[in-house]
N, CA, C and O of each residue as an XYZ file, in Angstrom:
648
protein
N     -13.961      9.209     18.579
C     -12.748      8.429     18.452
C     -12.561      7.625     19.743
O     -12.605      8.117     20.871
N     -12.371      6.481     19.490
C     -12.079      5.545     20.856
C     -10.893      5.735     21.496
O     -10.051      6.433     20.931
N     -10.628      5.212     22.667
C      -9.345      5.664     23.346
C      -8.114      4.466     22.621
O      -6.907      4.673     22.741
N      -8.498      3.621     22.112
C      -7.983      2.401     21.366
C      -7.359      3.059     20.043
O      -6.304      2.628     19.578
N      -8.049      4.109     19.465
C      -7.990      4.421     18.137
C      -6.440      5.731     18.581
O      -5.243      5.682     18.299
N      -7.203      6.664     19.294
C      -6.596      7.821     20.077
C      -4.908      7.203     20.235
O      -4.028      7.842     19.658
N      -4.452      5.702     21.193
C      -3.387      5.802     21.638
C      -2.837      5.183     20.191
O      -1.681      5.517     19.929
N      -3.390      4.468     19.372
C      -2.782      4.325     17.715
C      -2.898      2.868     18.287
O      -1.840      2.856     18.916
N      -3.238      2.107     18.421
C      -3.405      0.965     18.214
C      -4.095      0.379     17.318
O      -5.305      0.398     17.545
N      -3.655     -0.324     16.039
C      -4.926     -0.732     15.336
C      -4.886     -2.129     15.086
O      -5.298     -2.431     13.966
N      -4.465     -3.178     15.887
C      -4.801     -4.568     15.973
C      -5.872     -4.740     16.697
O      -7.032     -4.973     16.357
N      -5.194     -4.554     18.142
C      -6.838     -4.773     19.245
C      -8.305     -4.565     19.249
O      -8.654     -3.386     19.293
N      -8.949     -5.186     19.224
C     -10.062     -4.867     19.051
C     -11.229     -5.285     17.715
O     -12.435     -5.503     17.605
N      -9.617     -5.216     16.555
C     -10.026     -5.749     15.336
C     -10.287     -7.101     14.807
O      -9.506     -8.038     14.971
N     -11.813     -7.206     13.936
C     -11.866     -8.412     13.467
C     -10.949     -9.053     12.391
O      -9.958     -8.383     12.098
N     -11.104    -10.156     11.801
C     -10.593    -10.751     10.999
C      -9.091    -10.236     10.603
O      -8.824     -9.630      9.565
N      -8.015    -10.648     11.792
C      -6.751    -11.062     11.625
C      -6.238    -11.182     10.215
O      -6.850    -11.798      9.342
N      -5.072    -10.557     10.024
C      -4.271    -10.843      8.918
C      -3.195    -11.270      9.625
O      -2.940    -10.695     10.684
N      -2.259    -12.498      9.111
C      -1.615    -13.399     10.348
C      -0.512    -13.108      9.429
O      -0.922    -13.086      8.269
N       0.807    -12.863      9.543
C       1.726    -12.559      8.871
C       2.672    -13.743      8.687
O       2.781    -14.158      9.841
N       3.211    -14.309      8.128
C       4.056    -15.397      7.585
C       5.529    -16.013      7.720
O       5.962    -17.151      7.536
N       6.228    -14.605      8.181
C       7.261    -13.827      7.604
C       7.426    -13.093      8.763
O       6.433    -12.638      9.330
N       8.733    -12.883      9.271
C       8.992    -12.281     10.855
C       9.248    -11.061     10.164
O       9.959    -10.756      9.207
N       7.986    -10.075     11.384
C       8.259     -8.607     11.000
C       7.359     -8.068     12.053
O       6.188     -8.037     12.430
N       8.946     -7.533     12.400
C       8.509     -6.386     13.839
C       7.981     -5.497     13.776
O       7.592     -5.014     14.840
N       7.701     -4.851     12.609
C       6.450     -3.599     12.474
C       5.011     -3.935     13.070
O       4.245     -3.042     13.430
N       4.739     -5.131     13.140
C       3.323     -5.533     13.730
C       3.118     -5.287     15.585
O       2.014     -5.312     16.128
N       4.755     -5.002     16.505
C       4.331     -4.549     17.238
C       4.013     -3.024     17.728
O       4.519     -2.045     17.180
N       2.979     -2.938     18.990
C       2.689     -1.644     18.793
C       3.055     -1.517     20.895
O       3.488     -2.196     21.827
N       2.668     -0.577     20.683
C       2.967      0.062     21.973
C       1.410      1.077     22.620
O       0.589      1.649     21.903
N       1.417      1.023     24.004
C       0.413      2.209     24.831
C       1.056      2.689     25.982
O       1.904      2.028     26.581
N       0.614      4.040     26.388
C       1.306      4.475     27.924
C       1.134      3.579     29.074
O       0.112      2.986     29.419
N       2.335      3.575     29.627
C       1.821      2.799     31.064
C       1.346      3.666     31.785
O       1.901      4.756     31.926
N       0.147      3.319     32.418
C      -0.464      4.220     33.374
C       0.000      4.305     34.957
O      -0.466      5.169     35.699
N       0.797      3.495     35.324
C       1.807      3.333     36.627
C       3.138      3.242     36.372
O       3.846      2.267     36.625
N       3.618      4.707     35.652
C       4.896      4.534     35.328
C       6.281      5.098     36.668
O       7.500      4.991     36.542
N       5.376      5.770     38.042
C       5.872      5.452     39.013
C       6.302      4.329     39.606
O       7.388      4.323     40.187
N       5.633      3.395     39.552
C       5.752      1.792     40.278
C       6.782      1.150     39.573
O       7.294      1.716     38.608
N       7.159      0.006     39.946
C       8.489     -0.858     39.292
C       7.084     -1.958     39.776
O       6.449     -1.982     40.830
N       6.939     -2.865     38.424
C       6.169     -3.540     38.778
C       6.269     -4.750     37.334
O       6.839     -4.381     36.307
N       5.748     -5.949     37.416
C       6.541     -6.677     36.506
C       5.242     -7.076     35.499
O       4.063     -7.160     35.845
N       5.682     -7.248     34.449
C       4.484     -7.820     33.016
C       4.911     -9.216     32.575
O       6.018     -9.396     32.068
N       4.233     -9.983     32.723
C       5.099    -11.420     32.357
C       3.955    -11.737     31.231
O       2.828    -11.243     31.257
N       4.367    -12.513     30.382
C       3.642    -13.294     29.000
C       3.966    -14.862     28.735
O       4.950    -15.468     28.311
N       2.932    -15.159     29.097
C       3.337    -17.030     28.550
C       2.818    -17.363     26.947
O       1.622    -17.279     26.669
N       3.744    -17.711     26.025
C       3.388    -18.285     24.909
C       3.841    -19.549     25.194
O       4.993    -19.790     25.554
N       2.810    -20.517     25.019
C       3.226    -22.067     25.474
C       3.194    -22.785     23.808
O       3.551    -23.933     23.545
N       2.797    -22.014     23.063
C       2.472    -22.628     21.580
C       3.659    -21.641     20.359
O       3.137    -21.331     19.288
N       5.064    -21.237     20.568
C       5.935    -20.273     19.800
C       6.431    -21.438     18.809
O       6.683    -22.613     19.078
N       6.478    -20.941     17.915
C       6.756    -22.324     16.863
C       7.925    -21.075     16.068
O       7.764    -19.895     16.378
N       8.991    -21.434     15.122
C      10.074    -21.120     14.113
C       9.995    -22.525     13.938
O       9.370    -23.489     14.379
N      11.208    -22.150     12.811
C      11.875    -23.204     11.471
C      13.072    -23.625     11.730
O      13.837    -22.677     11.557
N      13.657    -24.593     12.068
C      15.350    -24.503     12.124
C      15.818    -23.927     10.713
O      15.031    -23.825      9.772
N      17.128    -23.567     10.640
C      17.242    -22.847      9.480
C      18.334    -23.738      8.538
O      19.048    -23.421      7.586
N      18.153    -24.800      9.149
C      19.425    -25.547      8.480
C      18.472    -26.714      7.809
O      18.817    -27.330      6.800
N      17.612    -26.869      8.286
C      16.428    -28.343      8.381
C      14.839    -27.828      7.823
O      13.911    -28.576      7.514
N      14.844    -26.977      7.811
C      13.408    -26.131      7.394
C      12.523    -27.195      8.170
O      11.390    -27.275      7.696
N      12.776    -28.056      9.279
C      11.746    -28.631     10.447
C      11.341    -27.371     11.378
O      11.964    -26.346     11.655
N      10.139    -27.808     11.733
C       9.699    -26.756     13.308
C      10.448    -27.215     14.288
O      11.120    -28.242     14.376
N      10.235    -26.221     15.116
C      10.387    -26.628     16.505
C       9.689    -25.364     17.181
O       9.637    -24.197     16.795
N       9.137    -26.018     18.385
C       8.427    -25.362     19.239
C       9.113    -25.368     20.412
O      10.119    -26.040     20.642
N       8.270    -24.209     21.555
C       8.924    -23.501     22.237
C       7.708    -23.211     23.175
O       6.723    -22.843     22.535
N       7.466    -23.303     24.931
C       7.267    -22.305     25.380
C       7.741    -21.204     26.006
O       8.425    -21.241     27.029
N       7.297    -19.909     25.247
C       8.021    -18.957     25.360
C       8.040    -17.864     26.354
O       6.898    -17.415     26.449
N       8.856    -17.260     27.124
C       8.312    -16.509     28.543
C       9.047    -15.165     28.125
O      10.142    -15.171     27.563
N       8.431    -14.154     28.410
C       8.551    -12.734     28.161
C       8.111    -11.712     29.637
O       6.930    -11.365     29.626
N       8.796    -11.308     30.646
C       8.847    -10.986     31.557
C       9.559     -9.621     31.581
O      10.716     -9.762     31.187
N       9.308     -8.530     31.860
C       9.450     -7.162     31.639
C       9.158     -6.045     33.419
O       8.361     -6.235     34.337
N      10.440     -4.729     33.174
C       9.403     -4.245     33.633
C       9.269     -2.825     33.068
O      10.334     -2.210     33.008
N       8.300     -2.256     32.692
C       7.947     -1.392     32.027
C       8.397      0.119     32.597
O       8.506      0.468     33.772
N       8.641      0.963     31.278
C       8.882      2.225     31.934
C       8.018      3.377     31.497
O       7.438      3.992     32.392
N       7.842      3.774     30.190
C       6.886      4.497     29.355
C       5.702      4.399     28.716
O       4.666      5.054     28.602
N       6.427      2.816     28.120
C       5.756      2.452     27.225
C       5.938      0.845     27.518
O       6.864      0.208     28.021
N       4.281      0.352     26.833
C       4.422     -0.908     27.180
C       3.972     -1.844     25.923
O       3.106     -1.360     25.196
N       4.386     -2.909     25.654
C       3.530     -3.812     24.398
C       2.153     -3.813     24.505
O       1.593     -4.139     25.551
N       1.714     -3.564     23.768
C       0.298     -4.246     23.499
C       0.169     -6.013     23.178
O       0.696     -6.612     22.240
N      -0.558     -6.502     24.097
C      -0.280     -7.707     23.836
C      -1.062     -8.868     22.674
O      -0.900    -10.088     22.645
N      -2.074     -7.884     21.631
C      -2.383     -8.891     20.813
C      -1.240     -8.526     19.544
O      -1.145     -9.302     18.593
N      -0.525     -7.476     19.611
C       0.752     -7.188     18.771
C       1.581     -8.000     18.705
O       2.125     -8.457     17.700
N       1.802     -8.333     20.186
C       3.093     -9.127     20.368
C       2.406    -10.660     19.939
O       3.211    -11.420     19.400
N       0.974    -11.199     20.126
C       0.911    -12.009     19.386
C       0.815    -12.030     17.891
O       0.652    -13.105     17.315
N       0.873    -11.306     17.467
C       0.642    -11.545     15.806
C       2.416    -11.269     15.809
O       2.818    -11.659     14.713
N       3.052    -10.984     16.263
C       4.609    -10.942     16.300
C       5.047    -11.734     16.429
O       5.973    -11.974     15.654
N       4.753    -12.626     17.378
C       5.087    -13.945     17.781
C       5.140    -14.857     16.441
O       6.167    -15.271     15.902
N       3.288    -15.163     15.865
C       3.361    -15.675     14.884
C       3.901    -15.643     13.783
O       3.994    -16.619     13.039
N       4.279    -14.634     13.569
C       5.169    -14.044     12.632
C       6.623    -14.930     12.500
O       7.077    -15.075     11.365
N       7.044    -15.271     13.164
C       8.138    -16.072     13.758
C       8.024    -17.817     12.876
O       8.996    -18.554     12.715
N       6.647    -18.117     12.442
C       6.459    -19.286     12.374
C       7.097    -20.254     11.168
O       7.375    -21.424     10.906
N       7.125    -18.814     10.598
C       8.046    -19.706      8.981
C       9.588    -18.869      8.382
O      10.158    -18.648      7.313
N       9.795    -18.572     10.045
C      11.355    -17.953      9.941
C      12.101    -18.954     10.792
O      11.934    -19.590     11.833
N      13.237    -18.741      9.604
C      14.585    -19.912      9.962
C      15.244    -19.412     11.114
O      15.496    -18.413     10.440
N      15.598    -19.237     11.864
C      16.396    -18.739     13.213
C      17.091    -20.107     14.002
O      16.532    -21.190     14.174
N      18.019    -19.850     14.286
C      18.271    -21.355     15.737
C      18.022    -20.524     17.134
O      18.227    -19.321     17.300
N      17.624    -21.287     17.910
C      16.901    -21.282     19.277
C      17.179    -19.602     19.819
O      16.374    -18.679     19.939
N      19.044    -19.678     20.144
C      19.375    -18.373     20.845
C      19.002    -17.307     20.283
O      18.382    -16.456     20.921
N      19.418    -17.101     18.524
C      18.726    -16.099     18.174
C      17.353    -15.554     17.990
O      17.129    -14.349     17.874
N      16.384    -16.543     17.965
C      15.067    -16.546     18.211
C      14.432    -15.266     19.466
O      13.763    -14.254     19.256
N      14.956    -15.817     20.735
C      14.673    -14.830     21.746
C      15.844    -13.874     21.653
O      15.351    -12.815     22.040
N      16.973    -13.668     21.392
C      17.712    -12.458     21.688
C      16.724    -11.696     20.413
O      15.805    -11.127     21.002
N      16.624    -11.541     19.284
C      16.010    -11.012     18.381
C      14.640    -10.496     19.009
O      14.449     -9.289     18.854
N      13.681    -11.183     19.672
C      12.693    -11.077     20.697
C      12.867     -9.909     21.464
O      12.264     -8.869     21.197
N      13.838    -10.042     22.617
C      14.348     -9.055     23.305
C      14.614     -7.755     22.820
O      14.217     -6.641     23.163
N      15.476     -8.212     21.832
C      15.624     -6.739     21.417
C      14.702     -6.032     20.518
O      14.807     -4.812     20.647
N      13.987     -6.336     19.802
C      12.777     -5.611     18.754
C      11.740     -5.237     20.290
O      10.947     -4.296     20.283
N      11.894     -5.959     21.266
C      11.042     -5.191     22.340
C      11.774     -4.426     23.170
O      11.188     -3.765     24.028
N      13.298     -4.383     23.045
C      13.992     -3.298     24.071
C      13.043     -2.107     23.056
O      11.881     -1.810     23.333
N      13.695     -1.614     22.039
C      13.532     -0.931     20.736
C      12.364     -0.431     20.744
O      12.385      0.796     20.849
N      11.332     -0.895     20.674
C       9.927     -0.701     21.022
C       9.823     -0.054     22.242
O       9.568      1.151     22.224
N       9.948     -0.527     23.119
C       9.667      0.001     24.711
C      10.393      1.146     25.604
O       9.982      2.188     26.114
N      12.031      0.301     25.558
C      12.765      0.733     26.437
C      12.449      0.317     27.895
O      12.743      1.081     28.814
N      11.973     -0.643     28.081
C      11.764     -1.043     29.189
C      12.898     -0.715     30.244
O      14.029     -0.439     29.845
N      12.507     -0.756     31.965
C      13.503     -0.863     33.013
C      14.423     -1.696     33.153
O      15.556     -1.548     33.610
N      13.416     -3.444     32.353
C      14.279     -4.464     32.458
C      13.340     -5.298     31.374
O      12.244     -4.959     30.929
N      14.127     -6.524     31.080
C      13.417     -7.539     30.295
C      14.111     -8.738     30.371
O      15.290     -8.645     30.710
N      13.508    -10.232     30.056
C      14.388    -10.942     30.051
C      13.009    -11.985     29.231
O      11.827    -12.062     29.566
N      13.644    -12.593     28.227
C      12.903    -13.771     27.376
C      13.648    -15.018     27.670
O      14.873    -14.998     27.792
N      12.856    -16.244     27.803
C      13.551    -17.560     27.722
C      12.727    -18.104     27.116
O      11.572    -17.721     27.298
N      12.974    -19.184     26.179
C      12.408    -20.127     25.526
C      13.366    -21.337     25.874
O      14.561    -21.603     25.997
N      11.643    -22.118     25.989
C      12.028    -23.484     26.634
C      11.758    -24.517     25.442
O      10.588    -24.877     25.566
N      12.284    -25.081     24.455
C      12.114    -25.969     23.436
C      12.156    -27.065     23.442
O      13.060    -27.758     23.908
N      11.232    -27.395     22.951
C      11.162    -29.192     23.286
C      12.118    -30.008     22.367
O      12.392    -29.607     21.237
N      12.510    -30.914     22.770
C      13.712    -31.421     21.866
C      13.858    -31.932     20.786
O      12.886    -32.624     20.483
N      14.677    -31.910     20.016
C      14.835    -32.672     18.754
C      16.384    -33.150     18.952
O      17.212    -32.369     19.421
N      16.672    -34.285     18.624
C      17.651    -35.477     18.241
C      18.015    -35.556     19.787
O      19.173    -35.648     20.193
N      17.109    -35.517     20.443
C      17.343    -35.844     22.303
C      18.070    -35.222     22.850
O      19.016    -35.599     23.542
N      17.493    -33.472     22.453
C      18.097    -32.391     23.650
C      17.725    -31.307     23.536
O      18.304    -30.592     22.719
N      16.989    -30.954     24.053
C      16.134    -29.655     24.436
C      17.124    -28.649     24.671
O      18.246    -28.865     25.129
N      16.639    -27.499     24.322
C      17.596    -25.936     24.284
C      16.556    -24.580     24.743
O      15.595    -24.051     24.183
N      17.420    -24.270     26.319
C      16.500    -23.265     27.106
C      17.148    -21.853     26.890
O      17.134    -20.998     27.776
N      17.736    -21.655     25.618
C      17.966    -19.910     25.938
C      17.364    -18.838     27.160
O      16.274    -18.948     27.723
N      18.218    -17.964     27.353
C      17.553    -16.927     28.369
C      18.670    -15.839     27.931
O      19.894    -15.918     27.825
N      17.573    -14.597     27.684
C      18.623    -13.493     27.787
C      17.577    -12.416     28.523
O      16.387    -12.611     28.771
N      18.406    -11.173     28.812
C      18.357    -10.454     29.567
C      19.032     -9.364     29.656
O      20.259     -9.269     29.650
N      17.886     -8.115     29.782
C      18.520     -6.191     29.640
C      18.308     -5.763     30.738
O      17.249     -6.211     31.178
N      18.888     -4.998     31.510
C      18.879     -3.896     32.506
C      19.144     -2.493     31.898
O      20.270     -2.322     31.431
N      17.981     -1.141     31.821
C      18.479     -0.578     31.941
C      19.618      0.716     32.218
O      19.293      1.586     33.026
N      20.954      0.803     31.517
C      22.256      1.138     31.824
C      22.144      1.986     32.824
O      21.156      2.720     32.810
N      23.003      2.090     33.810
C      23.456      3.103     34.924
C      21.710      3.108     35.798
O      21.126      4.152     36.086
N      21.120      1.597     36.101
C      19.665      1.753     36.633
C      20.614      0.336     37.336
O      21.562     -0.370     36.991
N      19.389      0.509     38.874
C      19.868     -0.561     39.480
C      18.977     -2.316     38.222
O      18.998     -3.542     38.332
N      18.532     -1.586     37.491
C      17.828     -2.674     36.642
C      19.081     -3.509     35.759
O      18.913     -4.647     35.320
N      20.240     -2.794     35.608
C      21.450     -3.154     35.440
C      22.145     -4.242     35.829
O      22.609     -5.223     35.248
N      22.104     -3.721     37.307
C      22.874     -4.626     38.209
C      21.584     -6.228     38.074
O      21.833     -7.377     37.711
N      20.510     -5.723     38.452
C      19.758     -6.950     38.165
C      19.726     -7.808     37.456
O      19.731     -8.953     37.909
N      19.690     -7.620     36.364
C      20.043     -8.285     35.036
C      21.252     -8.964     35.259
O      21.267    -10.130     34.863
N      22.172     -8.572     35.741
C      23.656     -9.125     35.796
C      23.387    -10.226     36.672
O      23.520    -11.431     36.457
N      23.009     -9.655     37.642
C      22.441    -11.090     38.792
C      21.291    -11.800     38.440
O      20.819    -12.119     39.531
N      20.504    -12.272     37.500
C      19.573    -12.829     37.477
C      20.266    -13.693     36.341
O      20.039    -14.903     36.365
N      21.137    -13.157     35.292
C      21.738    -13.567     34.476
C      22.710    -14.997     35.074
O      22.635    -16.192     34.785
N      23.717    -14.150     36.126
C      24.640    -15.189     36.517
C      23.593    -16.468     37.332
O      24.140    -17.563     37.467
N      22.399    -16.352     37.762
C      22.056    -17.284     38.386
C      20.558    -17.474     38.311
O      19.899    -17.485     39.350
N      19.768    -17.682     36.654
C      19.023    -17.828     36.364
C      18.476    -19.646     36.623
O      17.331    -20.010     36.886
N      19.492    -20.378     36.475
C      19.801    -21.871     36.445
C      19.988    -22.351     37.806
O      19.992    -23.575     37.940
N      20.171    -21.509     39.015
C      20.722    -21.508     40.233
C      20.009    -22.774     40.842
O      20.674    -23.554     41.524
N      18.330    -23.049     40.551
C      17.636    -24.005     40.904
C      16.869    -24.169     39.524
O      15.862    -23.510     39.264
N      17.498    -25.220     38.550
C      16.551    -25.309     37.574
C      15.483    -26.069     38.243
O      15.513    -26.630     39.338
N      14.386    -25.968     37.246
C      13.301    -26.432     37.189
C      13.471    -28.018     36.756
O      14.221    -28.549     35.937
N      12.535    -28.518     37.579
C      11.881    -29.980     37.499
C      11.065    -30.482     35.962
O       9.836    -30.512     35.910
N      11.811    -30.804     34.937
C      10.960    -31.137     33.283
C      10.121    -32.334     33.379
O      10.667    -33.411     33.136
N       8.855    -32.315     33.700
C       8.512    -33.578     33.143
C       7.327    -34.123     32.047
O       6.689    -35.171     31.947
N       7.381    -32.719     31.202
C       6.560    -32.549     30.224
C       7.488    -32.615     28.840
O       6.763    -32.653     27.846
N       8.468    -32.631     28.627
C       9.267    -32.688     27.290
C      10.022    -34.508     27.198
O      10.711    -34.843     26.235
């Protein structure tokens, strides 16, 4: 038995993808963190996150940032891509997109901390950067969250790709 098979993972590794259609969080999976002493951070760039507006059945795309820090348990990250995709022909508007994100991975994990932003490229000439963000409770990961929250925007970023 492989150590792949052993921690229950059964995307990784596997050929020929079944790509799901239809947003559904059962496709992510989880493994032990092996430095669950350390406070140490997991970041994920999806530069290609596509949904549906739900009013317009148009796309819109997104690059999407997923930044964590792990406590037990951590995503597996070809899960979280077939999760992602999953997303592609669900109606959502922008904010709920990543809070929904966040939380099917608090749920999953339990992470120390997490925070998703999606950066969307615009439609009718105005781009929409959600950001949310967990600490967690009674952890100084708490207080963090609160402060990263109030001053995530503190120095936005320079756009000159949208």
């Amino acid at each position: 038995m492989s150590s792949r098979d052993k921690a229950g993972l059964t995307h990784l590794g596997r050929a020929g993808n079944v790509y799901h259609f239809e947003y559904d969080p059962a496709l992510l999976e989880t493994f032990d963190n092996q430095h669950p002493d350390n406070d140490y951070r997991v970041k994920f760039n999806c530069p290609e996150f596509t949904t549906l507006c739900p009013i317009t059945g148009q796309p819109d795309f997104a690059a999407l940032y997923i930044s964590y820090i792990p406590d037990r348990k951590m995503v597996e990250s070809k899960s979280l891509k077939l999760y992602l995709f999953s997303f592609r022909n669900h109606g959502d508007f922008h904010e709920d997109c990543v809070n929904t994100i966040m939380k099917d991975l608090i749920r999953l994990m339990d992470p120390r901390y997490i925070e998703v932003w999606g950066k969307f490229t615009p439609r009718g000439g105005i781009s929409i950067d959600p950001y949310c963000n967990y600490g967690k409770p009674g952890t100084k990961f708490e207080q963090m969250a609160e402060y990263r929250l109030m001053n995530v925007d503190l120095y936005p970023e320079k756009v000159d790709n949208r």
